[in-house]
TORPA-4810 file (N, C-alpha, C, O; in nm, 3 decimals):
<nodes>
NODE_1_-0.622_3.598_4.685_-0.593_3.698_4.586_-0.534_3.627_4.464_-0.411_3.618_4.457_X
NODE_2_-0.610_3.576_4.365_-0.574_3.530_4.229_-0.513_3.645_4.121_-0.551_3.643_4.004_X
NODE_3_-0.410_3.750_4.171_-0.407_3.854_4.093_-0.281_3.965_4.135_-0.312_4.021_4.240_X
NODE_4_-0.169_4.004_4.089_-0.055_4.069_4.135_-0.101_4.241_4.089_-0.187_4.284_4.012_X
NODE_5_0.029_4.329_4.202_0.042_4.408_4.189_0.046_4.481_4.011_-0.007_4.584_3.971_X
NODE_6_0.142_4.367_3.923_0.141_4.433_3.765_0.012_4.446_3.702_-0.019_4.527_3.615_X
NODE_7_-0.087_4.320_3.779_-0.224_4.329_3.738_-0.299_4.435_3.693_-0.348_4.482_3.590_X
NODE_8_-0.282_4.460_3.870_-0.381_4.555_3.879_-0.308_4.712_3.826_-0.381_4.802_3.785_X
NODE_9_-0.173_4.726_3.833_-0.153_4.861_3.689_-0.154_4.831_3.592_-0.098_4.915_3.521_X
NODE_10_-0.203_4.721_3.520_-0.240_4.738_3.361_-0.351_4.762_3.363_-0.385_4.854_3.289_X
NODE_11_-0.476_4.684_3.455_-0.621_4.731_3.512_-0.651_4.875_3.477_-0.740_4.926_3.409_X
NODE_12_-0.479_4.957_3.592_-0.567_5.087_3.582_-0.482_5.181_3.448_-0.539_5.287_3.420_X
NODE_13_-0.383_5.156_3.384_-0.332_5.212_3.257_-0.442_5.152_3.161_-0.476_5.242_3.084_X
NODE_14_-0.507_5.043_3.137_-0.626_4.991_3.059_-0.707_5.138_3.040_-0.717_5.212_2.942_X
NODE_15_-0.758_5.148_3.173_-0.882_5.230_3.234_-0.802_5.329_3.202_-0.892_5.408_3.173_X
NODE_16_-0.681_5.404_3.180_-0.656_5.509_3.196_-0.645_5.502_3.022_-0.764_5.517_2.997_X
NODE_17_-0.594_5.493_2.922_-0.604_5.449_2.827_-0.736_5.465_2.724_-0.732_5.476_2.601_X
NODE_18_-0.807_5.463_2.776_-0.922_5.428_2.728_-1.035_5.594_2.781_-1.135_5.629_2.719_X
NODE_19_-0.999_5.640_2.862_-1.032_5.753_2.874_-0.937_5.863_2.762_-0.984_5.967_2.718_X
NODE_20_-0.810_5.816_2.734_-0.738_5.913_2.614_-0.840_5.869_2.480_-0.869_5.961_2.403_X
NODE_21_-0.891_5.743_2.455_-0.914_5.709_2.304_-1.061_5.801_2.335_-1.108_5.878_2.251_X
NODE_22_-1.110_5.782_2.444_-1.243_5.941_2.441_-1.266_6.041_2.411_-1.365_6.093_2.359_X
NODE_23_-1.121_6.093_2.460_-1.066_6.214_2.405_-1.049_6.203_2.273_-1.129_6.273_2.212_X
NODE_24_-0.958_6.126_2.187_-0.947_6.108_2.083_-1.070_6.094_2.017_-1.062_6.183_1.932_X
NODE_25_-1.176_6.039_2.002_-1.263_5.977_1.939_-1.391_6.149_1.932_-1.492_6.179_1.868_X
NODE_26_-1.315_6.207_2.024_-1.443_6.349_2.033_-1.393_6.396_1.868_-1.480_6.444_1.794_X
NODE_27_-1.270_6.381_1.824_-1.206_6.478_1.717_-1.273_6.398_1.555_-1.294_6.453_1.447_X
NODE_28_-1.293_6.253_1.595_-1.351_6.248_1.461_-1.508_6.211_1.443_-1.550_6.205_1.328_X
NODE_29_-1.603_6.186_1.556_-1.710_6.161_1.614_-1.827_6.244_1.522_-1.937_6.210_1.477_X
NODE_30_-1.752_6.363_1.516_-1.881_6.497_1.472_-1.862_6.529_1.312_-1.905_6.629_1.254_X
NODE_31_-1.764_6.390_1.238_-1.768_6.460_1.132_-1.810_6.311_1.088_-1.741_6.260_0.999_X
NODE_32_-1.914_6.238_1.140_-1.993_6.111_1.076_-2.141_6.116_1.095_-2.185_6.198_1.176_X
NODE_33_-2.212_6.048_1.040_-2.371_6.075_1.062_-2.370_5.963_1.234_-2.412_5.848_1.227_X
NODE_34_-2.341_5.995_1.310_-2.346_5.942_1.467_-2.486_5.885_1.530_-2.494_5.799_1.618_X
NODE_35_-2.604_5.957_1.461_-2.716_5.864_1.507_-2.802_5.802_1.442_-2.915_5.766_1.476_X
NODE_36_-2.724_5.783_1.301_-2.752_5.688_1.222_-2.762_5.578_1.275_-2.689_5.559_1.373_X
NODE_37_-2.863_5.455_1.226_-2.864_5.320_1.224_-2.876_5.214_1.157_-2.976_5.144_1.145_X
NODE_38_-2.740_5.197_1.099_-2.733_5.129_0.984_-2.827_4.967_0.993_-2.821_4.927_1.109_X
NODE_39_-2.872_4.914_0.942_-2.968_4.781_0.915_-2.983_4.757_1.061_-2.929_4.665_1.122_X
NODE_40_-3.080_4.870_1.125_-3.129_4.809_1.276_-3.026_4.807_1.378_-3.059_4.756_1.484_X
NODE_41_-2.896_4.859_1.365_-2.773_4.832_1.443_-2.798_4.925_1.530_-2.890_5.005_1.513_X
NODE_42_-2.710_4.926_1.649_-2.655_5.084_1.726_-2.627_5.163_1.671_-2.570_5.160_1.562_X
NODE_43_-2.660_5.258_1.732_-2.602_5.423_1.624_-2.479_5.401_1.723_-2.462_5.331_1.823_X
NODE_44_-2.384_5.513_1.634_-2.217_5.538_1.726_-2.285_5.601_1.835_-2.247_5.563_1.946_X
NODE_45_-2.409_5.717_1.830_-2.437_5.788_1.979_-2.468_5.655_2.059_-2.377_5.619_2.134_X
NODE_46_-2.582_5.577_2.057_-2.576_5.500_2.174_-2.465_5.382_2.174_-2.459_5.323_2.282_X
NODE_47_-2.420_5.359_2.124_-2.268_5.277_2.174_-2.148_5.354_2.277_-2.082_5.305_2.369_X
NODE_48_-2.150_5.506_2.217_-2.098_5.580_2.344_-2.187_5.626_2.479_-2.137_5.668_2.583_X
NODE_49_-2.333_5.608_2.455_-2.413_5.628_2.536_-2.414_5.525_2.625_-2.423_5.536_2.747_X
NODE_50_-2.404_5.419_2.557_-2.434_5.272_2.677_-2.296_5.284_2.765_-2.317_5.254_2.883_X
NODE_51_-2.157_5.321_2.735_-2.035_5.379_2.817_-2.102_5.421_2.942_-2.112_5.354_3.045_X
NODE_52_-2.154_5.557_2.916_-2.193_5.653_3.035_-2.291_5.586_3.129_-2.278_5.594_3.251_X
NODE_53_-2.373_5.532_3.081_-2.481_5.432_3.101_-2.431_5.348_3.239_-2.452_5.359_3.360_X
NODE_54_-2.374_5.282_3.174_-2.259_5.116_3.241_-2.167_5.201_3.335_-2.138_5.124_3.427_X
NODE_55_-2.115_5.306_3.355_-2.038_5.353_3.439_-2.128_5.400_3.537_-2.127_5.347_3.647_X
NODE_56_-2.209_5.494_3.511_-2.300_5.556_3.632_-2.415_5.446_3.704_-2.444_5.423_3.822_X
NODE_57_-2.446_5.412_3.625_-2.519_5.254_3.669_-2.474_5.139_3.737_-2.560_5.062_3.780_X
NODE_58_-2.349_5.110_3.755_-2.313_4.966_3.759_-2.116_5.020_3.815_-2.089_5.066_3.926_X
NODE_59_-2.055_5.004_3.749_-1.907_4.995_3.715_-1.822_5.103_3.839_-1.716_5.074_3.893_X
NODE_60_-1.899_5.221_3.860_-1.856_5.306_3.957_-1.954_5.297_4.076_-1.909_5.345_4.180_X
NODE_61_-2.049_5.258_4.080_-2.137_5.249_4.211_-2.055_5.109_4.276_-2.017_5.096_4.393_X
NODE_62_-2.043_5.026_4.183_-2.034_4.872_4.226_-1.873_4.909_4.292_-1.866_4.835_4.390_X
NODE_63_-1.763_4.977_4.284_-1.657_5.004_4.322_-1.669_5.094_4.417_-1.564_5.103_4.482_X
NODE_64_-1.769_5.178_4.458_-1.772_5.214_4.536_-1.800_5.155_4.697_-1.738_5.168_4.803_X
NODE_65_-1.925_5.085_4.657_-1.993_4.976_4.732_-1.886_4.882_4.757_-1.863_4.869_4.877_X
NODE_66_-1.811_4.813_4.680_-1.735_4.686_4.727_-1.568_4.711_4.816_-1.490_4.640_4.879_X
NODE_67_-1.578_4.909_4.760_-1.463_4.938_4.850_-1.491_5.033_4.979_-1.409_5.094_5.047_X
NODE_68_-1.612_5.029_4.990_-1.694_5.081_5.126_-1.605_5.193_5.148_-1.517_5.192_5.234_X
NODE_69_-1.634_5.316_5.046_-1.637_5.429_5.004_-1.754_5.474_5.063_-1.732_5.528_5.171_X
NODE_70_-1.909_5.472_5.020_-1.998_5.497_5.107_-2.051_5.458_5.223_-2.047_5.344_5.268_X
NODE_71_-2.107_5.563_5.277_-2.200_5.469_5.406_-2.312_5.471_5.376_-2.381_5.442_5.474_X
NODE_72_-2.387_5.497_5.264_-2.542_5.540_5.187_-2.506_5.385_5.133_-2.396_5.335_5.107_X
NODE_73_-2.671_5.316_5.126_-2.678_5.243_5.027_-2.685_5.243_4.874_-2.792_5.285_4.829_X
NODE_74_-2.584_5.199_4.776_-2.561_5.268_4.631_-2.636_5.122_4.607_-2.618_5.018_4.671_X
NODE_75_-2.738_5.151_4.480_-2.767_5.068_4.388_-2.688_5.067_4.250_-2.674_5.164_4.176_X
NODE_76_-2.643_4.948_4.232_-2.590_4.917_4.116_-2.655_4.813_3.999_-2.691_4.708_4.053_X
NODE_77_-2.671_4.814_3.904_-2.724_4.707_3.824_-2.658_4.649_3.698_-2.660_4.694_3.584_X
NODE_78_-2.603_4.547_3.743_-2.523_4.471_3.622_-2.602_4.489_3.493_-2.542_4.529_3.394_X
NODE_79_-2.713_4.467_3.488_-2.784_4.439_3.356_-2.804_4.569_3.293_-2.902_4.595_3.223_X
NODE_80_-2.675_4.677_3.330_-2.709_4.797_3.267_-2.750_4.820_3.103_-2.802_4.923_3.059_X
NODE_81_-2.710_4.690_3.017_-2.768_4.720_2.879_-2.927_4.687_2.846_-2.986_4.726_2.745_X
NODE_82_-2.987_4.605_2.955_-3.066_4.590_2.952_-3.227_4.714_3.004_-3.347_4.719_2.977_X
NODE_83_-3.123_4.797_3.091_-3.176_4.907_3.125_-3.170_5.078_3.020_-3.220_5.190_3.012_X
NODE_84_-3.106_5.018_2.980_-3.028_5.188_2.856_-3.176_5.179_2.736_-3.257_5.095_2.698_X
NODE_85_-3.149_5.306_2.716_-3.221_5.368_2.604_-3.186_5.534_2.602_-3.205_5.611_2.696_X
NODE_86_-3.144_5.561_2.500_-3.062_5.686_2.489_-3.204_5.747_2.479_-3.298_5.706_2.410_X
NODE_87_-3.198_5.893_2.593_-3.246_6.013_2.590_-3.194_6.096_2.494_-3.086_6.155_2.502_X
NODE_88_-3.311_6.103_2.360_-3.239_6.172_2.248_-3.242_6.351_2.314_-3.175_6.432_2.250_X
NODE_89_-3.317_6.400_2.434_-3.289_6.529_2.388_-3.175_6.554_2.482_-3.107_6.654_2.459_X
NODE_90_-3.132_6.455_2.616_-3.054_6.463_2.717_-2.885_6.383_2.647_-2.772_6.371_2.695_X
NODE_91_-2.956_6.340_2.497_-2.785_6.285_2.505_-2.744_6.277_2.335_-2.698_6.182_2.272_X
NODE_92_-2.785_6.436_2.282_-2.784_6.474_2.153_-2.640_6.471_2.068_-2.610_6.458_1.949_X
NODE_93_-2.589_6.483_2.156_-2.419_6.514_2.118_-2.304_6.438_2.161_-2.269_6.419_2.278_X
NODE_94_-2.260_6.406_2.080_-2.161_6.292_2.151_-2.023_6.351_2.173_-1.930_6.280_2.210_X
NODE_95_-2.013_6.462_2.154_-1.895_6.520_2.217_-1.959_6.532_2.347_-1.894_6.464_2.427_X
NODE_96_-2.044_6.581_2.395_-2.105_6.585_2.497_-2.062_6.449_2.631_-1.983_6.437_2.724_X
NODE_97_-2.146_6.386_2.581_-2.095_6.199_2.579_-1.992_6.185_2.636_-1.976_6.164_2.757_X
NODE_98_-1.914_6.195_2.555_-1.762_6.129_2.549_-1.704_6.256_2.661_-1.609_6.225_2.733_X
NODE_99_-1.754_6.375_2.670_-1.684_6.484_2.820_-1.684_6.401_2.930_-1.592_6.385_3.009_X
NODE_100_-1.833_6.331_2.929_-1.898_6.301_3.070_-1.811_6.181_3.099_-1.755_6.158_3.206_X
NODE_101_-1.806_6.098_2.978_-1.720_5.933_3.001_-1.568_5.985_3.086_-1.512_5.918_3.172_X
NODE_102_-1.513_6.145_3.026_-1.357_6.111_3.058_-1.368_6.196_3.182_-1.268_6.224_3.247_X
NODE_103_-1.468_6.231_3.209_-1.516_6.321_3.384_-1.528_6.209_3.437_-1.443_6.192_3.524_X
NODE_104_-1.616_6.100_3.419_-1.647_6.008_3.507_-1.498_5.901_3.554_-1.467_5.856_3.664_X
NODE_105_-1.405_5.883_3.365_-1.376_5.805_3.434_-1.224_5.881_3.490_-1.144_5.791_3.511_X
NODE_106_-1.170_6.002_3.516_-1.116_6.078_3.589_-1.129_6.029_3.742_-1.042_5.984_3.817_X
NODE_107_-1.267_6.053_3.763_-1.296_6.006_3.907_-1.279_5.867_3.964_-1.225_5.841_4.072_X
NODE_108_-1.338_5.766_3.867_-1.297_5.641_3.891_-1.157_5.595_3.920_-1.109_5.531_4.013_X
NODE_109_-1.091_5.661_3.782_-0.928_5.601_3.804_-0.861_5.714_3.955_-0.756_5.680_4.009_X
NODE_110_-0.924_5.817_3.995_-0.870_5.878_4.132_-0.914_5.753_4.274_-0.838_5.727_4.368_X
NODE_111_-1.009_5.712_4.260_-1.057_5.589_4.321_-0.962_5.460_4.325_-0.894_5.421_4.420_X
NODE_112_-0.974_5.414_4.215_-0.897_5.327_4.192_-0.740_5.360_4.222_-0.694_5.276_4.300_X
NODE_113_-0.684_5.419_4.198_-0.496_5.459_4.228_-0.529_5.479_4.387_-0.444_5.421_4.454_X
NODE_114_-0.594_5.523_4.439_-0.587_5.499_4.606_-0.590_5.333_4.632_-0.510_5.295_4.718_X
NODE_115_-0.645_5.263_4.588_-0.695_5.112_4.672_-0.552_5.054_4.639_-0.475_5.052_4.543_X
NODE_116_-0.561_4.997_4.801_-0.446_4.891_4.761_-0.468_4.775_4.723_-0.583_4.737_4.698_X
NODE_117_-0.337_4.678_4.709_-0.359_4.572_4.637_-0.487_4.479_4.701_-0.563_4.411_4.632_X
NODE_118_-0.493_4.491_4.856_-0.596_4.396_4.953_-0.726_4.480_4.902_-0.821_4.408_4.869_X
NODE_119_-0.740_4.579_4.894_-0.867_4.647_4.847_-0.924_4.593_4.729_-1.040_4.553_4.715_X
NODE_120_-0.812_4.594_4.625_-0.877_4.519_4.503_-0.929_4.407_4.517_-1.015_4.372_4.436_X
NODE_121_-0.889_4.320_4.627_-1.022_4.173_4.646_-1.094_4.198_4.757_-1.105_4.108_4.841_X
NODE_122_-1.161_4.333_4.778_-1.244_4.355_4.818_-1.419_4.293_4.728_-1.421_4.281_4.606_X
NODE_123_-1.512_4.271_4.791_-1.593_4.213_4.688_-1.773_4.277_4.767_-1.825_4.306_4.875_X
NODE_124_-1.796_4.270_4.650_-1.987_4.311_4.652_-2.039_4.183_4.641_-1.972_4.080_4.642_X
NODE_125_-2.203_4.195_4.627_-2.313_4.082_4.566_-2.343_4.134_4.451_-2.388_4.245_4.423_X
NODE_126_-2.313_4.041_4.385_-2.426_4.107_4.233_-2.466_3.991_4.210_-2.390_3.896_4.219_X
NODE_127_-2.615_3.976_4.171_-2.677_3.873_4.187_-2.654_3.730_4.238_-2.616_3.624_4.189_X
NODE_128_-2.692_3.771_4.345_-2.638_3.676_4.452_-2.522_3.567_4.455_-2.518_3.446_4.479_X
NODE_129_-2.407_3.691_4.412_-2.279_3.593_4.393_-2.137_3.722_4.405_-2.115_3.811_4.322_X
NODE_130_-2.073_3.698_4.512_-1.960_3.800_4.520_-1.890_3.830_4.468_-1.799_3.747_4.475_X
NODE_131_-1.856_3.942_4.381_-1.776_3.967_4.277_-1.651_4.052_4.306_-1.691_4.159_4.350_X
NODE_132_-1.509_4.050_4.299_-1.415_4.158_4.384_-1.386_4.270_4.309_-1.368_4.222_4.197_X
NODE_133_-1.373_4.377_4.301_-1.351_4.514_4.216_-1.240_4.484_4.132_-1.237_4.558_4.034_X
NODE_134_-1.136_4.390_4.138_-1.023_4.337_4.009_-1.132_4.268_3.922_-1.143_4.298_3.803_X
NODE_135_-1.206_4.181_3.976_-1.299_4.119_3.843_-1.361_4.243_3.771_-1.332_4.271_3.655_X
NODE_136_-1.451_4.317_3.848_-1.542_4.351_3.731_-1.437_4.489_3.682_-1.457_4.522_3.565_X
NODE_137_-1.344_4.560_3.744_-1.306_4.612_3.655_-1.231_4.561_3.538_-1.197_4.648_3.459_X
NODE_138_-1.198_4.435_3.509_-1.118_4.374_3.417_-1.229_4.397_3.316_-1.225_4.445_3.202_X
NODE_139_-1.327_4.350_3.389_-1.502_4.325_3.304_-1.512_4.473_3.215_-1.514_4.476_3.092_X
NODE_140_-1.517_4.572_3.289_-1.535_4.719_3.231_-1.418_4.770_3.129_-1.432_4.849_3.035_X
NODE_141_-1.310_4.710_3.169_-1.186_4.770_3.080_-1.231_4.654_2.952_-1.191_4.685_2.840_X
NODE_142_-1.316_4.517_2.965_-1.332_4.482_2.840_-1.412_4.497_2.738_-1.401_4.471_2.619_X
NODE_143_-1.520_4.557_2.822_-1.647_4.593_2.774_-1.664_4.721_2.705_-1.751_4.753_2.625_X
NODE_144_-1.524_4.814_2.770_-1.543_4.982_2.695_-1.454_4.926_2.570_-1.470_4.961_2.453_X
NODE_145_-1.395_4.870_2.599_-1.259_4.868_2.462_-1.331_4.785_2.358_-1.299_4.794_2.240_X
NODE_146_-1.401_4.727_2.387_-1.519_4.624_2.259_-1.579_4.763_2.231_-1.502_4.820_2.154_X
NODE_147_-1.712_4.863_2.269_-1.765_4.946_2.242_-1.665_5.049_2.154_-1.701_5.088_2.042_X
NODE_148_-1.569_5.080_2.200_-1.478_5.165_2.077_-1.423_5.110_2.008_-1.395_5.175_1.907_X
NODE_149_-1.381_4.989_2.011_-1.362_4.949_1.882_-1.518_4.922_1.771_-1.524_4.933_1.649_X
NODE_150_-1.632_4.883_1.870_-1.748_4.902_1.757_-1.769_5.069_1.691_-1.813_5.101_1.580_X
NODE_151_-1.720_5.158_1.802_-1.728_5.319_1.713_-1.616_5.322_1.618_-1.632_5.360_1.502_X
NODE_152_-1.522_5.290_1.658_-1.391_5.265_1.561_-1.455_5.190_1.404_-1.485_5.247_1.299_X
NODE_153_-1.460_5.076_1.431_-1.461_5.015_1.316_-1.665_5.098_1.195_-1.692_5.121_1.077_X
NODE_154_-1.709_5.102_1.275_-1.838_5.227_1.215_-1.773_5.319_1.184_-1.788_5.335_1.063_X
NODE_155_-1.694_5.404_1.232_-1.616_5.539_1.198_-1.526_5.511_1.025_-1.488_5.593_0.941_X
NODE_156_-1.520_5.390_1.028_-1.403_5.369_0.908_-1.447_5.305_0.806_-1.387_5.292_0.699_X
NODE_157_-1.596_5.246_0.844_-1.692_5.183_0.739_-1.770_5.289_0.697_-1.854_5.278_0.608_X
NODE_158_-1.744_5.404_0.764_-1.832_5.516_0.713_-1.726_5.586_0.637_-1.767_5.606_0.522_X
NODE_159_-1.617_5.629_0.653_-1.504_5.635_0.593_-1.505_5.612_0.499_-1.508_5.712_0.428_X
NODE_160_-1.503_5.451_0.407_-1.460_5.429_0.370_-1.584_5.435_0.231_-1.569_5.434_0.109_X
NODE_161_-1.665_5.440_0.290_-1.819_5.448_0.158_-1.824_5.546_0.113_-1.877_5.575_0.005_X
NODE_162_-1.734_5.665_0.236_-1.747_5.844_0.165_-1.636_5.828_0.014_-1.645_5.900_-0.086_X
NODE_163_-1.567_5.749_0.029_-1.428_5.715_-0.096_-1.561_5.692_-0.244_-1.523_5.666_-0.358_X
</nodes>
């Protein structure tokens, strides 16, 4: 276990954290052009889309699986960006979006606050190499907080051109 008890509650205040800036981010989300794409970039919808994406795909299956939560075999796939492409009529609204991210990750962090500290080096295969649920959630708490700060910093470059 390369990893303490304070760890793993900043892990899950990270994760918990980051479901408030969801919340937050619904209040200024709908007053920007959201599926715009500025010079070929992500629109803000699929940057919050690839969220929902990476959680239902990968981030909550893979925690499920590595904390033998199920007895069904769950497929998970790391290469979830490689798999995404926003369903424009299934994922029109990003208030929408951003409900599902703080439903999903509701459930996750109820998951997570049960495991104990030995649970957290519990570990899966992901491509053929064992990974323990403290790694990749470190991985996910870094990967959502990069994505809002890319809606963040779009939100304020759009901001700032309305001046």
């Amino acid at each position: 276990m390369d990893f303490n008890k304070s760890q793993i509650d900043q892990i899950i205040d990270d994760a918990s954290y980051l479901q408030d800036e969801a919340e937050a981010f619904k209040y200024v989300i709908s007053t920007v052009p959201y599926s715009e794409k500025p010079a070929g970039e992500e629109s803000i919808l699929e940057m919050i889309a690839l969220i929902d994406h990476a959680q239902k795909k990968f981030y909550r299956p893979f925690v499920e699986t590595a904390a033998r939560l199920t007895k069904r075999p769950v497929e998970y796939d790391e290469n979830f960006a490689k798999t995404f492409s926003l369903d424009k009529e299934k994922y029109s609204n990003p208030e929408y979006l951003l409900n599902k991210i703080i439903k999903h990750r509701a459930a996750l962090l109820s998951i997570l606050e049960k495991l104990s500290a030995l649970d957290w080096n519990k570990k899966a295969e992901v491509k053929n190499r064992e990974r323990s649920i403290f790694d990749v959630m470190t991985e996910m708490v870094h990967f959502e907080r990069n994505q809002f700060k890319k809606v963040a910093d779009r939100v304020m470059a759009i901001e700032k051109n309305k001046q």
